[in-house]
C-alpha positions in Angstrom: 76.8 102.4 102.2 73.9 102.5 99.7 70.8 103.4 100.7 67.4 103.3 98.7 66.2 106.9 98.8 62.4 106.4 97.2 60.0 103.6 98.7 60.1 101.9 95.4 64.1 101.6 95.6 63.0 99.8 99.3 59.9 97.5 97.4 62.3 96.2 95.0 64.9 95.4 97.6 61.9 93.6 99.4 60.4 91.5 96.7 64.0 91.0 95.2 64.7 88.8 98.7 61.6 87.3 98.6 62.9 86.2 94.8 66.1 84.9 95.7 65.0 83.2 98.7 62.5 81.2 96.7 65.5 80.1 94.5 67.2 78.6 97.4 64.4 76.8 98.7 63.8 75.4 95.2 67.6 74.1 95.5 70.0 73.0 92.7 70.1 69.3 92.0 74.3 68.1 92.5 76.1 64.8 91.3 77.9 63.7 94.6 80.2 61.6 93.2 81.4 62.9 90.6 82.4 66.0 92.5 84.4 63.4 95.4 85.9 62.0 92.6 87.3 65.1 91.9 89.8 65.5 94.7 92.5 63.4 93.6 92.9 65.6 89.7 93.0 69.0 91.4 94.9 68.0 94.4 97.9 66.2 91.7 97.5 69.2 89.1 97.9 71.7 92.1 100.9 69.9 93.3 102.5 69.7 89.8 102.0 73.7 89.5 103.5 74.1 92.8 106.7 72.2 91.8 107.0 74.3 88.7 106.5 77.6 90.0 109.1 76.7 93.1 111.7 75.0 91.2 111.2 76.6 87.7 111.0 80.4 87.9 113.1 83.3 89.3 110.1 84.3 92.3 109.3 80.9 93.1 113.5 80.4 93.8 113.1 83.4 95.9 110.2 82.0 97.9 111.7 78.3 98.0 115.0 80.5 99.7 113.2 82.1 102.4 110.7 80.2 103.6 112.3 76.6 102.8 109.9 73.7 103.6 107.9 76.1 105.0 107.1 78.0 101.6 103.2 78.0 100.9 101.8 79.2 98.1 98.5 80.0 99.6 99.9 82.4 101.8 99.1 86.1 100.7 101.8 87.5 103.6 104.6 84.9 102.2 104.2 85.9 98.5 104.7 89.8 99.8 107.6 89.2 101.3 108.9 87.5 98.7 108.4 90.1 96.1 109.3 93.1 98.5 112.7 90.9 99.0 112.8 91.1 94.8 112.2 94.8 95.1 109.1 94.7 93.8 107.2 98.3 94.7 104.0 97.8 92.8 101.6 96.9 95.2 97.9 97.9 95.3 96.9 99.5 98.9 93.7 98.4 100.8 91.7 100.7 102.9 93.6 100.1 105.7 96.8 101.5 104.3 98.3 97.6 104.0 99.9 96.4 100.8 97.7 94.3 98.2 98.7 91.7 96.0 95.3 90.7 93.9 95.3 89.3 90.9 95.9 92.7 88.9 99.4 93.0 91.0 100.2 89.6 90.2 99.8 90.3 86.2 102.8 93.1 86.7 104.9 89.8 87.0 106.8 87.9 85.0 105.0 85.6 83.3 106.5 82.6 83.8 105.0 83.2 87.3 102.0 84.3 87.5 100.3 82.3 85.0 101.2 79.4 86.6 100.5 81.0 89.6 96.7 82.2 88.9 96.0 79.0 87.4 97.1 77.0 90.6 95.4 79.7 92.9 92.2 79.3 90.9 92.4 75.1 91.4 92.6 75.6 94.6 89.8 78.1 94.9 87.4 75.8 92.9 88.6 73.0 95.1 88.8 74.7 98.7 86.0 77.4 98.1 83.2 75.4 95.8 83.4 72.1 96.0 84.2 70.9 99.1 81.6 73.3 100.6 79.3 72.0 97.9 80.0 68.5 99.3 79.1 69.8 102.8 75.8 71.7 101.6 74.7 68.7 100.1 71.3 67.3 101.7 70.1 63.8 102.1 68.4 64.2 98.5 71.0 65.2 96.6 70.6 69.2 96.6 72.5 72.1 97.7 70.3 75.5 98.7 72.9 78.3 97.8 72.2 81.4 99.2 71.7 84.6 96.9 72.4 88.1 99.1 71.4 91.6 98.5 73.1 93.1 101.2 76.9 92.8 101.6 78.0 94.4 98.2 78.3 98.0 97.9 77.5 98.7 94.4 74.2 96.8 95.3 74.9 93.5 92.9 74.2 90.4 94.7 76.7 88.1 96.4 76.1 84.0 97.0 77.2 81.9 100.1 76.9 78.3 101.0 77.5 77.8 98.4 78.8 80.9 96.4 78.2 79.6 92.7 79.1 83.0 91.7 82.2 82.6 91.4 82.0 79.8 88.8 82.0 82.2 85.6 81.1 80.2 82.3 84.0 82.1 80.8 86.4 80.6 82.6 86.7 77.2 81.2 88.6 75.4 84.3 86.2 76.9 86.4 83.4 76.0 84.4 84.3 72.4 83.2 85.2 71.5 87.1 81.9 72.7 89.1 79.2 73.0 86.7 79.6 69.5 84.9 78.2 68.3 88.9 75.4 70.6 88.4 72.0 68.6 87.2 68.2 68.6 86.5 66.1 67.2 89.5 64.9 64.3 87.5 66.8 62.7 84.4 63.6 64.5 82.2 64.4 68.0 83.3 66.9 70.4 82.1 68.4 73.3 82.8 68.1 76.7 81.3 69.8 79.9 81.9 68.7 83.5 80.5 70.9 85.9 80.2 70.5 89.8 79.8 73.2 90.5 77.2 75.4 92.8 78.0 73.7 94.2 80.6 76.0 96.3 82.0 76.8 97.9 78.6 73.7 98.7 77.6 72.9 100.4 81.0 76.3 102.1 81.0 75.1 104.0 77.6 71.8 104.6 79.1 73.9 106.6 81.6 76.8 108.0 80.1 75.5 107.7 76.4 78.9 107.5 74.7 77.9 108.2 70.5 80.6 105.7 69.7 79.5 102.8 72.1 75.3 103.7 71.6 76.6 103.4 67.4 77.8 100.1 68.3 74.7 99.1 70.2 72.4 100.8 67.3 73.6 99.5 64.5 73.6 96.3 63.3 76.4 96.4 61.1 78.8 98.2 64.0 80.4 95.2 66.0 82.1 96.6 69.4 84.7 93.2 69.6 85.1 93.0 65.9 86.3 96.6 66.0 88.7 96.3 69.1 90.0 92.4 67.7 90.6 93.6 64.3 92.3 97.2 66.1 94.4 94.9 68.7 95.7 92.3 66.5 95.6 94.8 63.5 93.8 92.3 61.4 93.0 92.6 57.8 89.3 91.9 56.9 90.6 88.7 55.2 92.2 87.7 58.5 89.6 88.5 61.3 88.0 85.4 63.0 85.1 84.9 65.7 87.2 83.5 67.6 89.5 86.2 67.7 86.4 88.6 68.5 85.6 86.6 71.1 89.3 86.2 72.7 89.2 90.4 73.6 85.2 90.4 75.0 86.8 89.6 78.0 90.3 90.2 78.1 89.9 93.8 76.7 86.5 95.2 76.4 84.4 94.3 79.7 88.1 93.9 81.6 88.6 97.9 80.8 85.0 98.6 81.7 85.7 96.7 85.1 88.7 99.0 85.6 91.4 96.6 84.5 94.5 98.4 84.0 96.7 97.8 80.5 99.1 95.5 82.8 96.7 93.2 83.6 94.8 92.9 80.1 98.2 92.7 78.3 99.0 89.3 81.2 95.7 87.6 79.9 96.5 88.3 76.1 99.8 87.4 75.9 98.4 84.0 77.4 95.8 83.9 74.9 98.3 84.8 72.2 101.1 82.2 72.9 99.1 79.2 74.6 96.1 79.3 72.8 97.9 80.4 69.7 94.7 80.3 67.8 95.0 80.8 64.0 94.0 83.7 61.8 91.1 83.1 58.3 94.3 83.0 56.3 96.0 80.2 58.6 98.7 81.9 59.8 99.3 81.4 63.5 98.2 84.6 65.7 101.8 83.8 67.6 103.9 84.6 64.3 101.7 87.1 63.1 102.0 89.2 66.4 105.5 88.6 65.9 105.8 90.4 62.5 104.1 93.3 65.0 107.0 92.8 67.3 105.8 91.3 70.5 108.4 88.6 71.0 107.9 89.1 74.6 106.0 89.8 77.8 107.3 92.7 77.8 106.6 93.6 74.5 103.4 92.9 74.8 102.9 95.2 77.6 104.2 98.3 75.9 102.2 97.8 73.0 98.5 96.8 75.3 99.6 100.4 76.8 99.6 102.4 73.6 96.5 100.3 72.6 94.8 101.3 75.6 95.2 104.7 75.6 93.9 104.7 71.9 90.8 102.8 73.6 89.8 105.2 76.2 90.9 108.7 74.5 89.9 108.1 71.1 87.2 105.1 71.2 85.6 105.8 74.2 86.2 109.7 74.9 82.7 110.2 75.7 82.3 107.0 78.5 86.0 108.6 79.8 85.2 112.0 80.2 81.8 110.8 82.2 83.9 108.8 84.5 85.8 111.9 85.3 83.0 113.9 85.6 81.4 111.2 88.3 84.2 111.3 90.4 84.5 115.7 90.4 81.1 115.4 91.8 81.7 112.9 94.0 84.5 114.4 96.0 82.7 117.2 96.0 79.5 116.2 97.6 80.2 113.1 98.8 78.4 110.6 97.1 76.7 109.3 94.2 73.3 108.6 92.8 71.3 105.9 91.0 68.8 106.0 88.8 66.6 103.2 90.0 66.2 105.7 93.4 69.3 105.0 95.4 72.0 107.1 97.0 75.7 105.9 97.6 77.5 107.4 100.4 80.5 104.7 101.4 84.1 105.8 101.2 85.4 104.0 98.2 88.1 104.5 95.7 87.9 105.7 92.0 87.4 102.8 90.5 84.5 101.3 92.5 82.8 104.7 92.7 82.7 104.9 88.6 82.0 101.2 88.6 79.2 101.2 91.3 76.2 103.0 89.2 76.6 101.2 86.4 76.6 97.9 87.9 74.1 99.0 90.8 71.4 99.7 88.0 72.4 96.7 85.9 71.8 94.4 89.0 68.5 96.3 89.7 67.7 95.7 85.8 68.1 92.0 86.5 67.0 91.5 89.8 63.3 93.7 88.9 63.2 91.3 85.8 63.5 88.0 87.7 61.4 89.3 90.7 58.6 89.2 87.2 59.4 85.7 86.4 59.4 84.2 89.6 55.9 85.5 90.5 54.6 84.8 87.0 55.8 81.3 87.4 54.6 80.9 90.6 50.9 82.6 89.7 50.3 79.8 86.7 51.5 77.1 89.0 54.3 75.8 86.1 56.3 72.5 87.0 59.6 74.8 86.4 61.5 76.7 89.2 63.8 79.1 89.5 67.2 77.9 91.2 69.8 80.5 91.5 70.6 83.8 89.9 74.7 84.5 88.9 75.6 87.4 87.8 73.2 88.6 84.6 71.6 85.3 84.4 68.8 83.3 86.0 69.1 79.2 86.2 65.8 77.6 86.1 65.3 73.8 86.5 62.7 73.4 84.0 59.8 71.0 82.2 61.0 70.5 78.7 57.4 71.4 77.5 56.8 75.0 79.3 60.4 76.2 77.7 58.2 78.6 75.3 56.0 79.5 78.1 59.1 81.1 80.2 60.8 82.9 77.5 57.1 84.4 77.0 56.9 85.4 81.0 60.6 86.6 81.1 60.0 89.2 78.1 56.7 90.5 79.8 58.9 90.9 82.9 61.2 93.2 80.6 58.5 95.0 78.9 57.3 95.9 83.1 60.8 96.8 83.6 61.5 99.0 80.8 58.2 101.4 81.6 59.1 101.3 84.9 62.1 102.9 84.4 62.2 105.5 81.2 65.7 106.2 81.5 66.7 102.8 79.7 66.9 104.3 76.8 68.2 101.6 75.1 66.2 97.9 75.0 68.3 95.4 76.9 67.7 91.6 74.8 68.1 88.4 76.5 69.9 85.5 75.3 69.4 81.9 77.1 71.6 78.4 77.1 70.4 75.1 77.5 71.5 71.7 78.5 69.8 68.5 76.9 67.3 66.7 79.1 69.3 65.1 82.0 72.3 66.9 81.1 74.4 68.9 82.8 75.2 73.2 83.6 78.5 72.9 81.7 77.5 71.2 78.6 74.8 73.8 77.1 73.7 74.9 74.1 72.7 78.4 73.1 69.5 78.9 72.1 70.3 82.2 71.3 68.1 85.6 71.8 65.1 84.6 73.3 61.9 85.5 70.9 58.2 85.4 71.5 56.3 82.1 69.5 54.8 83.6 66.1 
């Protein structure tokens, strides 16, 4: 449990829900039919997957063998008896004591498995858990009222329901190309915009366990955090290095191993990346044959070597962030909880990783959610034709008038500036970056706009 310990901790949880709710009253404009006419392309590309991972790999045999026509892939209790059967003994365990088989257990698998595995549990998800409850939401106009909560996470972020457009992460292109092409301005004139803190939860982290080598990278312009972990990973000359291959580890390496990711699970993702994608280096060279000449010919291979990377990356890299997560959890077995700095207290029974997770993200979300309670009431006080319609993750989604764009970067930065001397202990200044679609477009196609910046 988290509990705000000063009565400002309790105002901003106050006015937060009075900014969210507004949000879902404004709604979020939907496409109907293109979303119905979605059913048929998930519900053929599931079923293809299906056939591949029951006929063509080792574990799906297994499962085909036990469970016959009965075999269901969406069944958690099926695919744990099927890899206890194998042997398998590398299970996470829940509170309860009971075995867990998330997505992190399912990276310890054989490849050949478990990406076609995520990638039909995650059609099914979009299908089952976004869209058809999108469809159901929907309202006689055309809008869905999604509802943004502040009170069923521990760490304190947010959580959505009815629906929960969380879960439709921008960097998960599936995800992303499937639910937010349906998403649309209220009137073909409109668009939509969405600010961003960048990295939010970085920034804060150094505010709190001010690691020199990660407040260098923040600090100094010519110190690039993925451009330093790309070029270490995939041991890239200067004359090789690509963006695209600094953006391939922002998520599979850097903000996976702040989230607690363990090597396993990072090295599942990049081997993906690596022979899939297959992207190719400045010089042309394919990154395939190029981490072959490293020798990763293999899954396997790949795993060994994301191990000794990783322990390079928290030891050497990151000593100072490591040795601050150690010290956070000392004190929190010894006193039994752990506190914020925006004035709360956790005191839940929860496991290492959450518990060095939770005040980083805690304060993040509180960063955000103090921020957009500013813009909302701004917006609201000058009576502007834009609204506010829904808040995921580090961003807010407005539905706004193409002529007050300027107008709501300028009110979102004087919310930051009221944030910032609220709370002195952001050491660091946390930018915002925004996206935008054209007018009538869509929340998939956008275009960056990139950091937002008062008019001159």
């Amino acid at each position: 449990m988290l509990t705000p310990t000063t009565s400002d901790a309790f105002k901003l949880l106050m006015r937060g829900e009075q900014a969210l709710t507004a949000m879902s009253i404004n709604g979020m404009k939907i496409d109907r039919d293109y979303y119905a006419g979605l059913e048929p392309e998930i519900i053929n590309e599931a079923a293809k997957l299906e056939n591949a991972i029951l006929n063509s790999t080792e574990i799906g045999s297994v499962w085909s063998g036990m469970f016959s026509t009965a075999a269901n892939l969406d069944s958690t209790d099926q695919l744990k008896k099927v890899l206890l059967s194998t042997g398998f003994d590398r299970f996470k365990t829940t509170e309860k004591g009971g075995l867990s088989a998330d997505k992190e257990v399912i990276a310890k698998l054989p490849y050949e498995f478990s990406s076609r595995y995520l990638k039909y549990k995650q059609l099914k998800k979009a299908w089952g858990s976004i869209i058809q409850p999108m469809l159901r939401e929907c309202d006689d106009k055309g809008f869905i009222h999604p509802l943004f909560n502040l009170h069923t996470v521990s760490t304190y972020r947010s959580s959505g329901s009815d629906p929960n457009l969380q879960q439709v992460s921008k960097h998960d292109k599936l995800m992303k190309r499937l639910v937010r092409t349906g998403c649309i301005p209220r009137t073909p004139d409109r668009q939509l915009l969405e600010i961003d803190l960048k990295s939010n939860e970085v920034s804060v982290g150094c505010c709190l366990h001010k690691d020199k080598q990660m407040l260098k990278f923040l600090q100094d312009p010519d110190a690039d955090m993925h451009e330093t972990v790309a070029k270490k990973y995939y041991r890239l000359r200067a004359d090789e290095f690509t963006r695209d291959l600094r953006t391939s580890v922002k998520g599979r390496i850097v903000f996976a191993s702040f989230y607690g990711a363990g090597y396993e699970s990072m090295a599942n993702s990049l081997w993906e990346y690596i022979t899939e994608e297959n992207p190719k280096l400045a010089t042309g060279e394919e990154l395939k044959i190029h981490m072959q000449r490293l020798g990763l010919n293999s899954f396997e291979d790949c795993k060994t070597y994301t191990e000794k990377f990783y322990d390079w990356y928290w030891h050497t890299l990151f000593k100072d962030y490591d040795q601050w997560k150690t010290d956070i959890w000392d004190h929190y077995t010894k006193v039994g909880y752990v506190d914020l700095p925006t004035g709360f207290r956790a005191v839940s029974a929860i496991g290492k990783t959450q518990l060095i997770n939770l005040p980083i993200q805690g304060a993040a979300f509180h960063v955000l959610l103090a921020t957009a309670i500013g813009l909302v009431n701004r917006m609201k006080h000058y009576k502007l034709k834009s609204v506010a319609i829904g808040q995921i993750h580090d961003s807010v989604l407005l539905d706004i008038v193409p002529e007050e764009l300027q107008q709501i970067v300028e009110m979102y930065m004087d919310s930051q500036d009221d944030v910032r001397k609220m709370w002195p202990w952001l050491i660091y200044p946390i930018g915002a970056e925004a996206d935008i679609s054209k007018v009538g477009g869509n929340w998939c196609d956008m275009e960056s706009i990139g950091l937002l910046q008062r008019a001159a």
